[in-house]
C-alpha distance (Angstrom), angle and dihedral (degrees) to the residues before:
residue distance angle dihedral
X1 . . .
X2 3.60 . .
X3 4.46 125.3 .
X4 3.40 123.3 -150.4
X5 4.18 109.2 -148.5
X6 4.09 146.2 -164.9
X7 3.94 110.6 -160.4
X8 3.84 109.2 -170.4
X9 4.15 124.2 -149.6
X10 4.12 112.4 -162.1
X11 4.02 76.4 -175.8
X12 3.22 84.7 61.0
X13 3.34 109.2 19.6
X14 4.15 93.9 -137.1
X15 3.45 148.9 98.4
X16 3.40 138.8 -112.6
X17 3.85 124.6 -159.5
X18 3.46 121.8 -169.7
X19 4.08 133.8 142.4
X20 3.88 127.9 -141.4
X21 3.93 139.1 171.8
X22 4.29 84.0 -120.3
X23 3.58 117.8 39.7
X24 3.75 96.6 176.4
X25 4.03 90.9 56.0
X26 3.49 95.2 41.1
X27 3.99 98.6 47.5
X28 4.02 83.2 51.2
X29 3.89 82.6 48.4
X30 3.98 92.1 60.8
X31 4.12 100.5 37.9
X32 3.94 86.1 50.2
X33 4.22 85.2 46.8
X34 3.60 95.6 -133.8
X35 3.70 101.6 166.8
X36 3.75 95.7 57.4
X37 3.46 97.1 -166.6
X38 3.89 92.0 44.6
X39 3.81 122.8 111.4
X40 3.27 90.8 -120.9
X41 4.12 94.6 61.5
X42 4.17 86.8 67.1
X43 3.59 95.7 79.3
X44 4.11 122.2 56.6
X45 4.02 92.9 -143.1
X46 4.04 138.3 26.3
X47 3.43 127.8 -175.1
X48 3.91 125.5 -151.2
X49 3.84 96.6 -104.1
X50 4.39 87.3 178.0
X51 3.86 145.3 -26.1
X52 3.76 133.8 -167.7
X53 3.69 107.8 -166.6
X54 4.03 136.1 -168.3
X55 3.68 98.4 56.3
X56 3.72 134.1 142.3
X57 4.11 107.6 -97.6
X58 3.50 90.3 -129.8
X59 3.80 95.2 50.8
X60 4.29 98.8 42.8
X61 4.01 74.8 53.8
X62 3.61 89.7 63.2
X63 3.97 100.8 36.6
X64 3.90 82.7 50.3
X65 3.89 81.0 53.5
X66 3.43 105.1 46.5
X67 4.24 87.4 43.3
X68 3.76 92.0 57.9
X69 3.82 92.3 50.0
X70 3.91 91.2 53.6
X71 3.70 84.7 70.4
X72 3.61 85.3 -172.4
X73 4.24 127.0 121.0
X74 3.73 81.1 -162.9
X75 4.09 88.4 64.7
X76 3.85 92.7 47.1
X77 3.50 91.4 50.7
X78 3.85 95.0 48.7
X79 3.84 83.9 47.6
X80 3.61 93.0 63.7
X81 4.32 99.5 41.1
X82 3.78 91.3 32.9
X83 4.12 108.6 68.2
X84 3.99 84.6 -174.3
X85 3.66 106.1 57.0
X86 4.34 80.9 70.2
X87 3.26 84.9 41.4
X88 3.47 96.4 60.2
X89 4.09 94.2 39.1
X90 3.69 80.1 52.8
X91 3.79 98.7 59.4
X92 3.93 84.4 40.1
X93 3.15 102.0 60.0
X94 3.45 100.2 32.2
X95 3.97 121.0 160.4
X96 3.46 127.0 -108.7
């Protein structure tokens, strides 16, 4: 099963949104900067903002999607105090 994630910088003050099929290894994969050209190698330290887990890979792929196109701080927030609004991206992109 597949997690869809929102890693927060105060360095940076942004947020990074990504999903993966192992959240633990990949969190450890962006504090030790692996991908050095990655967006996520600019700050020193990210903090797990939220996660939904036990999704389809496929379908966190498209939540991650449809997150990043928000382009909105307002959105992530309301992700994280309003259980629906996954909900809904849930239902919307649910797997076939």
């Amino acid at each position: 099963m597949a997690d869809v994630y929102i890693l927060y910088s105060s360095e940076l003050d942004r947020y990074y949104i990504g999903s993966c099929l192992n959240f633990e290894e990949r969190f450890k994969e962006h504090l030790e900067k692996k991908m050095k050209n990655s967006f996520s190698s600019k700050a020193d330290y990210w903090t797990m903002y939220y996660k939904y887990e036990g999704l389809g890979f496929k379908q966190a792929r498209l939540i991650e999607q449809h997150i990043k196109n928000m382009k909105s701080r307002k959105f992530i927030a309301d992700i994280k105090s309003h259980p629906a609004i996954m909900e809904r991206l849930i239902l919307k992109y649910k797997a076939d």
